[in-house]
C-alpha positions as CSV (number, residue, x, y, z in Angstrom):
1,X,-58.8,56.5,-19.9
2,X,-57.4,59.7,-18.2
3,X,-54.5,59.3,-15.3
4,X,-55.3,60.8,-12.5
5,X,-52.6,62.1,-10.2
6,X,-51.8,64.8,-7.5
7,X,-49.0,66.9,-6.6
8,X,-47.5,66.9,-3.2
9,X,-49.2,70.4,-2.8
10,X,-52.6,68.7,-2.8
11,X,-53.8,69.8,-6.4
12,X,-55.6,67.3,-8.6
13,X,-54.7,66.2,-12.0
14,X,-56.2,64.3,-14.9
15,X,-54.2,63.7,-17.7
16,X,-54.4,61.8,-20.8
17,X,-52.1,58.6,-21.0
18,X,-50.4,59.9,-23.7
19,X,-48.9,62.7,-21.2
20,X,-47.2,59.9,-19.0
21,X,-43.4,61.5,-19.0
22,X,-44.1,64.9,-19.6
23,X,-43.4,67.9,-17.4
24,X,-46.2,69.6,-16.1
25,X,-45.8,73.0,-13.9
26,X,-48.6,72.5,-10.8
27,X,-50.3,76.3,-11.0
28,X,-50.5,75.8,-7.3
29,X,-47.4,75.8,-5.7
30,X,-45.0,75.9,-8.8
31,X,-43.3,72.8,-8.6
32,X,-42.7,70.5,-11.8
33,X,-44.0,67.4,-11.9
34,X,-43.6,64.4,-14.3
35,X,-46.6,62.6,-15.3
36,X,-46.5,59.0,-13.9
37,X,-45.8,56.6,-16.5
38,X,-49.1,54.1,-15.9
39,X,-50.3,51.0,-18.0
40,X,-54.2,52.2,-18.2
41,X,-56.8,49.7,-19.5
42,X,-60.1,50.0,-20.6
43,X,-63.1,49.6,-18.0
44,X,-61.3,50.7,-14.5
45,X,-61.4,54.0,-13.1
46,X,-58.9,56.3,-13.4
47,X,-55.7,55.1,-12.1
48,X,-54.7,57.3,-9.0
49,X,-51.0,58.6,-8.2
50,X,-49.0,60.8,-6.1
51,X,-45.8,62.2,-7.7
52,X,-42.9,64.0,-6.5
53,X,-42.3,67.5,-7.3
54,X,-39.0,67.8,-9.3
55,X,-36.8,69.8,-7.2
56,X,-36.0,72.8,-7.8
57,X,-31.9,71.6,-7.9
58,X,-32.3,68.3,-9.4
59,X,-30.7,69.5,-12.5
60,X,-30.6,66.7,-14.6
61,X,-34.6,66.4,-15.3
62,X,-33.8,69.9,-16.5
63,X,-32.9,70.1,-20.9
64,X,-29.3,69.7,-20.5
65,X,-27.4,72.8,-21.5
66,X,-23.9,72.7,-22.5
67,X,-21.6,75.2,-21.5
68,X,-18.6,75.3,-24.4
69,X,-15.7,77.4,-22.8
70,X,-13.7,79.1,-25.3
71,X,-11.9,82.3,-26.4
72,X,-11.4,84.8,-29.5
73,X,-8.6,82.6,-30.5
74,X,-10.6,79.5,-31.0
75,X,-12.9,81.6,-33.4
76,X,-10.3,84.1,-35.1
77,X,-8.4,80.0,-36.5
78,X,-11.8,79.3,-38.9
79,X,-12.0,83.7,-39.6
80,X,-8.4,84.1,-40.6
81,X,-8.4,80.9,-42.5
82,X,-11.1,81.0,-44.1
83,X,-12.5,84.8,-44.8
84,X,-9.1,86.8,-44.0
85,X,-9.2,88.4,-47.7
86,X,-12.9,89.3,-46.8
87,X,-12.5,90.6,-42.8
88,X,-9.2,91.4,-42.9
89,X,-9.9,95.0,-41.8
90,X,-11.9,94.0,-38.3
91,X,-9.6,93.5,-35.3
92,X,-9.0,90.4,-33.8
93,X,-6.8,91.6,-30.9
94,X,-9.8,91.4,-28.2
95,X,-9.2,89.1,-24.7
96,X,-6.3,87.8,-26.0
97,X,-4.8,88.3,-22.6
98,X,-7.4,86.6,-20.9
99,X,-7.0,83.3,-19.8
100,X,-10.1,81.1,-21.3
101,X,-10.3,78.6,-17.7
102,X,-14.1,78.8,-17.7
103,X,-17.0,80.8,-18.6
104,X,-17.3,82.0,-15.3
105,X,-13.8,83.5,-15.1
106,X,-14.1,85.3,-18.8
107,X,-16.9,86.8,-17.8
108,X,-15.6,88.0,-14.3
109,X,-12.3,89.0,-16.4
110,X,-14.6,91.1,-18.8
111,X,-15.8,93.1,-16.1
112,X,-17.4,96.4,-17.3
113,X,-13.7,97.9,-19.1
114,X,-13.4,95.2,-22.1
115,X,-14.7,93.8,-25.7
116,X,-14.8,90.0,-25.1
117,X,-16.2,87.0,-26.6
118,X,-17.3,85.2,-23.1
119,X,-18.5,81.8,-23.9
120,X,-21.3,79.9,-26.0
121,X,-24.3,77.8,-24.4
122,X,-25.9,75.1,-26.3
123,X,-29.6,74.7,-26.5
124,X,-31.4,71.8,-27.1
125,X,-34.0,73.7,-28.9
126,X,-34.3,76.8,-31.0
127,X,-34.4,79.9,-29.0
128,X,-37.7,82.3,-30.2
129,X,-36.3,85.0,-27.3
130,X,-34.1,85.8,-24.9
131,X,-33.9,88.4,-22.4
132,X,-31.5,89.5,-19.0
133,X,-32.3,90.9,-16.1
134,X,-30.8,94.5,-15.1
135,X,-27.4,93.1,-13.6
136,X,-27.0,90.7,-16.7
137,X,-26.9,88.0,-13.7
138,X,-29.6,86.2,-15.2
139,X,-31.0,85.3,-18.5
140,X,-34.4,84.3,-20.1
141,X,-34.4,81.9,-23.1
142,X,-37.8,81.3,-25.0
143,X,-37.9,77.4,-26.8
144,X,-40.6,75.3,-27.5
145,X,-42.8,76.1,-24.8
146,X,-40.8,76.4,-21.7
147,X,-38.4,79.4,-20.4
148,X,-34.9,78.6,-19.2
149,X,-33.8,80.6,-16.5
150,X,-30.3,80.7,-17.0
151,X,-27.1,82.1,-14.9
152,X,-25.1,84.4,-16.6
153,X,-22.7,84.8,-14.7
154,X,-21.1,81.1,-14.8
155,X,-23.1,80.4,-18.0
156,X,-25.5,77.5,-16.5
157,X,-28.5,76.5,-16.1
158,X,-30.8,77.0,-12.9
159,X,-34.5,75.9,-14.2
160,X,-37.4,76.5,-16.6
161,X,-40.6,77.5,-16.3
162,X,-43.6,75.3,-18.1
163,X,-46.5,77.4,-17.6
164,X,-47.4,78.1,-21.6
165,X,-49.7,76.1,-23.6
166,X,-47.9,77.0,-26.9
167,X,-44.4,78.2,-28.3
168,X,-43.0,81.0,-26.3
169,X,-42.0,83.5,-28.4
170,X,-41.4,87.1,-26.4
171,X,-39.8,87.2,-22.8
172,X,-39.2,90.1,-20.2
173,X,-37.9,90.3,-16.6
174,X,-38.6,92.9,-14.3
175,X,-35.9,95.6,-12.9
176,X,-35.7,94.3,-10.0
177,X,-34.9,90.5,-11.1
178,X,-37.7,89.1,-9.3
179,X,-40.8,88.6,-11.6
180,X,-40.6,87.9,-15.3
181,X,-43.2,87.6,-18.6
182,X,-43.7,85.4,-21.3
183,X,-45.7,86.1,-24.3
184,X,-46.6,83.0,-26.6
185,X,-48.2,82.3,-30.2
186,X,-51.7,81.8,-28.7
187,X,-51.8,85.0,-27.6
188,X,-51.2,84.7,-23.5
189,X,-49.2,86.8,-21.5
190,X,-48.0,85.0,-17.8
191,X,-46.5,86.9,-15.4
192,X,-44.4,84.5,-12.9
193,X,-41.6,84.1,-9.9
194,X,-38.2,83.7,-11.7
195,X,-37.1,82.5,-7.9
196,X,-39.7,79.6,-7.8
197,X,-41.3,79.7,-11.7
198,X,-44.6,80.0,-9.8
199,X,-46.9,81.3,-12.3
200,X,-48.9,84.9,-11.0
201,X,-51.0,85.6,-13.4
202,X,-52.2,85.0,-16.8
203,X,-53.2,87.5,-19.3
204,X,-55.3,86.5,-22.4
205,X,-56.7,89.4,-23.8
206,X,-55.0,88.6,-27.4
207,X,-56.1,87.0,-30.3
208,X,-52.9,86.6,-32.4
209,X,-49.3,85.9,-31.1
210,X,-47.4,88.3,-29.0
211,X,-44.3,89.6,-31.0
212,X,-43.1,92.6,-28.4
213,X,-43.3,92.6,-24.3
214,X,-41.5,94.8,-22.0
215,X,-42.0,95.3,-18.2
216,X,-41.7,99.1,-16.7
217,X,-38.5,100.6,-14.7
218,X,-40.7,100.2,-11.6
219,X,-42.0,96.8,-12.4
220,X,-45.6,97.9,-12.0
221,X,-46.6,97.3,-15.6
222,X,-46.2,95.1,-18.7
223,X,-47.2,96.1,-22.2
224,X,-47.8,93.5,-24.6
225,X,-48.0,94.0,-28.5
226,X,-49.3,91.0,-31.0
227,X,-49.2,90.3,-34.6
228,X,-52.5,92.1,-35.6
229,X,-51.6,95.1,-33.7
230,X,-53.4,95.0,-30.5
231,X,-51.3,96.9,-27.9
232,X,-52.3,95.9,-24.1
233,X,-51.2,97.6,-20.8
234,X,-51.5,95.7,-17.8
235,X,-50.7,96.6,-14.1
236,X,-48.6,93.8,-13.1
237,X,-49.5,92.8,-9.5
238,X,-53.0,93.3,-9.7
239,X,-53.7,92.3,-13.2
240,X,-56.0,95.2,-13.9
241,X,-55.7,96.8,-17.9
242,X,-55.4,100.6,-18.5
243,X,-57.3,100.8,-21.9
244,X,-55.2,102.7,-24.4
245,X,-57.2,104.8,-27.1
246,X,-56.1,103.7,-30.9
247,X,-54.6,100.5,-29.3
248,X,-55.4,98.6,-32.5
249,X,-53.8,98.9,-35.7
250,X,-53.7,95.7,-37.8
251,X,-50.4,95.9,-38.2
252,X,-47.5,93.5,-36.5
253,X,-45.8,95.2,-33.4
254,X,-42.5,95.0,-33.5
255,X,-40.7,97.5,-30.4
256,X,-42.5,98.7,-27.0
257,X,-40.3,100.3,-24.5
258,X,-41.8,103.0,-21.6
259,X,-39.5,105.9,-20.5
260,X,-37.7,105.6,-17.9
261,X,-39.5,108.1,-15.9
262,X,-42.9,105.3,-16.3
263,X,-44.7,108.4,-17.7
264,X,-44.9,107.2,-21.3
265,X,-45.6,103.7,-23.8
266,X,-43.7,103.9,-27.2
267,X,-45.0,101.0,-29.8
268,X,-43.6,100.7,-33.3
269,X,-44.8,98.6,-36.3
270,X,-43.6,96.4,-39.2
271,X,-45.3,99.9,-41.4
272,X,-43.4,102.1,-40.0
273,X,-46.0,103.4,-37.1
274,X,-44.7,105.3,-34.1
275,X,-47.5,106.1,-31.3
276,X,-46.5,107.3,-27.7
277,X,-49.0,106.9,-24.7
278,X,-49.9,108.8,-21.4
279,X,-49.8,106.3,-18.7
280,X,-51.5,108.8,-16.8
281,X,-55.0,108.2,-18.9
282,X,-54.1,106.2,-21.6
283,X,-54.4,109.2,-24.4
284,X,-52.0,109.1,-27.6
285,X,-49.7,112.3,-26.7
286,X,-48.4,111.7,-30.6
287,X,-48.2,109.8,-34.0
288,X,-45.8,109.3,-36.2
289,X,-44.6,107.6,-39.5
290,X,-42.3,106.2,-40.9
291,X,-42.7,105.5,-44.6
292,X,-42.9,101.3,-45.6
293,X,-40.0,100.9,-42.9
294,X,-40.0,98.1,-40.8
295,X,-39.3,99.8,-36.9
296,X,-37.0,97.2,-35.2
297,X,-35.9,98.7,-32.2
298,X,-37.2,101.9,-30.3
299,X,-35.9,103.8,-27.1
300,X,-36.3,106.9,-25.4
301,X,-33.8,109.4,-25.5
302,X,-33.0,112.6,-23.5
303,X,-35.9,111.8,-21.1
304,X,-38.6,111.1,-22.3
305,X,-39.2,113.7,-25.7
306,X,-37.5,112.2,-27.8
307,X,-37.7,108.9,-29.4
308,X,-34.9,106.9,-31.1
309,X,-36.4,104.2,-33.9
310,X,-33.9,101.7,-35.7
311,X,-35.4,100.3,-39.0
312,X,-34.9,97.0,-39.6
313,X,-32.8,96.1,-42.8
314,X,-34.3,94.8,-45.5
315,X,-33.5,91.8,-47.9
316,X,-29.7,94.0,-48.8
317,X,-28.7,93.1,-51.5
318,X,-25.7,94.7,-51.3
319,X,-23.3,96.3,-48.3
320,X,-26.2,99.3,-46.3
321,X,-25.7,100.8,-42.9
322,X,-28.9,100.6,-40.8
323,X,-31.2,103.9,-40.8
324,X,-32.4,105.1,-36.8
325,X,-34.3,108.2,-37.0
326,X,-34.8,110.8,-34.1
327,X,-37.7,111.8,-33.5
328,X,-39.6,115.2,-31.2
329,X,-42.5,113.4,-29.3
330,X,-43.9,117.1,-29.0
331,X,-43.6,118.8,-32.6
332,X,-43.5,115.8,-34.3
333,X,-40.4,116.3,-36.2
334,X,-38.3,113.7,-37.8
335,X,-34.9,113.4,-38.9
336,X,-32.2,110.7,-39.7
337,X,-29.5,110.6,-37.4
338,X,-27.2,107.8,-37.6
339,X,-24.3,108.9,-40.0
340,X,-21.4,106.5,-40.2
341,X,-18.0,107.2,-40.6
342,X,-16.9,104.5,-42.0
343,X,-17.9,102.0,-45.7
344,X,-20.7,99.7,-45.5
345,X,-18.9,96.1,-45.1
346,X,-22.1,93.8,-44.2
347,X,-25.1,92.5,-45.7
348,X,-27.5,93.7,-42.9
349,X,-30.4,91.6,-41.4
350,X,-30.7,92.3,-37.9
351,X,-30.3,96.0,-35.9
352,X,-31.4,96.7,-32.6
353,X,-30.3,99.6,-30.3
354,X,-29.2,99.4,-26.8
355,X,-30.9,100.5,-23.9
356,X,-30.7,104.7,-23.4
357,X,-30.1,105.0,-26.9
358,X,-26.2,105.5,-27.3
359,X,-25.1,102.5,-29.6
360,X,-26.4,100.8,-32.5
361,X,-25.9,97.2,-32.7
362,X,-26.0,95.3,-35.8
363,X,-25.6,91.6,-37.2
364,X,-25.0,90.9,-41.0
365,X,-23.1,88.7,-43.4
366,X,-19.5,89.3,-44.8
367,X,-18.5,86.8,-47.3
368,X,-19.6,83.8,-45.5
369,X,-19.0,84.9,-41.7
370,X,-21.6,86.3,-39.4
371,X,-20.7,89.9,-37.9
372,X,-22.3,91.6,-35.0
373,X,-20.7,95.0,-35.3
374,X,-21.4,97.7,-32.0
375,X,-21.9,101.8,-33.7
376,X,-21.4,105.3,-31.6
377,X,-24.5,107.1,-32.6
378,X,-23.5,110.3,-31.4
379,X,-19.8,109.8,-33.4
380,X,-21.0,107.8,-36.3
381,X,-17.9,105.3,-35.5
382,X,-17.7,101.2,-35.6
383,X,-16.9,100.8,-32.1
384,X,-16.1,96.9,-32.2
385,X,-16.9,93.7,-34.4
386,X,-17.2,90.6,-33.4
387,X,-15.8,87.7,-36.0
388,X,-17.9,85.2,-37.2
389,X,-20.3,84.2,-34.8
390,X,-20.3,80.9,-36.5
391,X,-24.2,80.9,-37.2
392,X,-27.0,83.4,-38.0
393,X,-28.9,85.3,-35.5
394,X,-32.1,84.7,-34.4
395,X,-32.7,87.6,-31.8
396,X,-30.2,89.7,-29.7
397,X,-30.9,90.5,-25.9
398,X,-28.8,93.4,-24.6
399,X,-29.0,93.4,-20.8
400,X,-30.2,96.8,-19.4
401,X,-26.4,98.1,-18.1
402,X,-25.3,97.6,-22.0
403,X,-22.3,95.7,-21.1
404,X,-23.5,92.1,-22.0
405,X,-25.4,91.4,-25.1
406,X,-26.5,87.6,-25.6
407,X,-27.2,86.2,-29.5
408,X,-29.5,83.0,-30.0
409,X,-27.7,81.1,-32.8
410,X,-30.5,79.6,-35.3
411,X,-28.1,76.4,-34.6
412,X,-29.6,75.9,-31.3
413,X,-26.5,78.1,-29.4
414,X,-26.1,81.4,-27.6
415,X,-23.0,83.4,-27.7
416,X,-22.2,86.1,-24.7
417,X,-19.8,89.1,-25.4
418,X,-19.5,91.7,-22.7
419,X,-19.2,95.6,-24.2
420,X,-17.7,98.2,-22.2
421,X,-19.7,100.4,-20.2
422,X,-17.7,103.5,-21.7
423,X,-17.9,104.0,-25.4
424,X,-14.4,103.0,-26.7
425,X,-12.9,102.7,-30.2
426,X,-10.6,99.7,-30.6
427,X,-7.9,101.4,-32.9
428,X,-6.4,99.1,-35.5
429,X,-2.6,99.0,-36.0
430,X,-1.6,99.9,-39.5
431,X,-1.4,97.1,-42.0
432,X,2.1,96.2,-43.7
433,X,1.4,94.5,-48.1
434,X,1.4,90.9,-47.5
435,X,0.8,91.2,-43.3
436,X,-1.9,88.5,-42.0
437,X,-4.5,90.0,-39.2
438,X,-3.3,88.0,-35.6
């Protein structure tokens, strides 16, 4: 027999009784609400209830995230112990000065001038995605089928939004911080408040999971990309689609990004396939290829004519820098342009590029440590490396000023490092025979 039950608000709910506990989000006024926990037995009508809205700062029916303060130094004791031999050529020097009092004060201390290892968050479930808003204030986290809506500035949790029916697996947020997107593996798209988690609108025009989402500079559309290869353009306030010709490839979509002008769409594939869009009528302006490569990451460079792709790595076998590839939007031309300066040291298996296109980030194995190294694509130099993120990578999220990049740990934790807004090389003192790196 089915509970029935309202919200505050007024809206009507009938539940089964195996739902008693659960959160639900009302799609009414946005409030969470736990199902009443009612004995039902056979033969009476549905059991009426009224529940309370969780507010909106009762934090502990929230998951509980844990904040674990710490610095380099509590990470560089397990690297230098264990792996010196292997990383004894990264540096190990950065924030040492810093005093480690609290997430909140690293990351003030970071600021926009420093390389720092800010904090780690633990999760109580995996995290599919993550994302930041365009001050790195506030941060997305896709698990199970909620969103936690994070602050990321003192490295806590504010709420989380309910309104998906299965595992969330891509997340946006708008420009402006104010509305955000969450694409899951039925194939819905909902727009929502990130102030309230009131739910706008929801999209279902897919028919495999989504696996890329990104909102516009002006926050007036969302493209959405799924596992078949369906592409979708949707204006976000009203809801209405701009059908794009050749929209539907049968291939996975990995990368969508618009220029920052709001002119163009830029999709990429797990094949290798490039297409750029007119948001003016939806035409393909061009199309391009990339050879069985795996496009992980695409951005827009120099405007909006020319298009950066990174490749993702595949199963390395052995030490490989990652491959981006620059490519004219107008002739079609094509040429590889990342050219390091220095040896291959990791076994590669995540790359992404920042947004504008200037750096080249990159997550691999060396020995048994986990390395997210930073790359100058216009110098070909390793800017930074950060020592063993004590877990593997399940996505990076690079806020949109590039000086905070957050990694979901496949151990149920995110790490935050800030990066300098300025490209800077952290020199490494010269090595004596028989010296230890400090």
């Amino acid at each position: 027999m089915a509970i029935a039950w309202s919200c505050n608000c007024g809206m009507s709910f009938n539940t089964e009784p195996k739902s008693a506990g659960r959160k639900i989000l009302c799609p009414s006024c946005g409030k969470m609400n736990v199902v009443p926990q009612v004995q039902v037995k056979a033969g009476p009508p549905p059991i009426a209830a009224v529940v309370t809205p969780i507010d909106d700062e009762e934090e502990d029916d929230i998951p509980e995230i844990d904040v674990e303060v710490h610095g380099p130094a509590d990470d560089k004791k397990n690297v230098i112990d264990e792996d010196s031999k292997a990383l004894g050529s990264y540096d190990f020097s950065d924030g040492e000065n810093v005093d480690p009092s609290g997430f909140a004060a690293r990351n003030a201390a970071a600021g926009a001038n420093r390389w720092d290892m800010i904090g780690a968050i633990k999760l109580t479930e995996f995290a599919e995605c993550a994302a930041y808003d365009a001050g790195a204030a506030y941060g997305l986290v896709g698990q199970e089928d909620d969103v936690l809506v994070l602050n990321m500035k003192k490295g806590k949790k504010l709420d989380r939004f309910g309104g998906h029916d299965g595992v969330v697996t891509r997340v946006a947020m708008s420009p402006q911080g104010d509305v955000a997107v969450s694409g899951d593996i039925e194939g819905d798209v909902v727009s929502w408040e990130v102030d309230t988690r009131k739910r706008r609108r929801r999209f279902q025009e897919h028919e495999s999971p989504i696996t890329a989402l990104t909102i516009s500079r002006d926050g007036e559309f969302v493209a959405s990309g799924d596992r078949d290869g369906a592409v979708r353009l949707w204006h976000l306030s009203s809801g209405f689609e701009t059908v794009l010709s050749h929209a539907d490839w049968g291939e996975r979509i990995t990368a969508l990004t618009f220029s920052s002008d709001g002119s163009r769409l830029l999709a990429g594939s797990n094949k290798g396939r490039v297409v750029v869009w007119s948001l003016k009528n939806g035409d393909v302006i061009q199309r391009l290829r990339l050879a069985q490569q795996n496009v992980s990451s695409l951005q827009f460079s120099a405007g909006a004519d020319t298009i950066l792709a990174a490749v993702a790595p595949g199963d390395a076998l052995m030490p490989v820098h990652a491959k981006v590839w620059r490519m004219d939007v107008l002739s079609g031309d094509m040429n590889e342009c990342f050219k390091p300066a220095d040896v291959p040291r990791s076994l590669l298996y995540y790359t992404t590029l920042d947004h504008g296109g200037k750096r080249l980030l990159c997550v691999g194995k060396v020995e048994a440590a986990n390395v997210l190294e930073i790359w100058s694509l216009s110098t070909g130099q390793r800017l930074h490396a950060f020592v063993d993120l004590h877990g593997a990578v399940a996505c990076l999220a690079v806020a949109p000023n590039n000086m905070r990049v957050m990694a979901a740990l496949k151990k149920r934790q995110l790490k935050v490092f800030a990066i300098p807004e300025r490209e800077t090389v952290v020199e490494e003192a010269p090595r004596q025979p028989g010296d230890r790196r400090r």
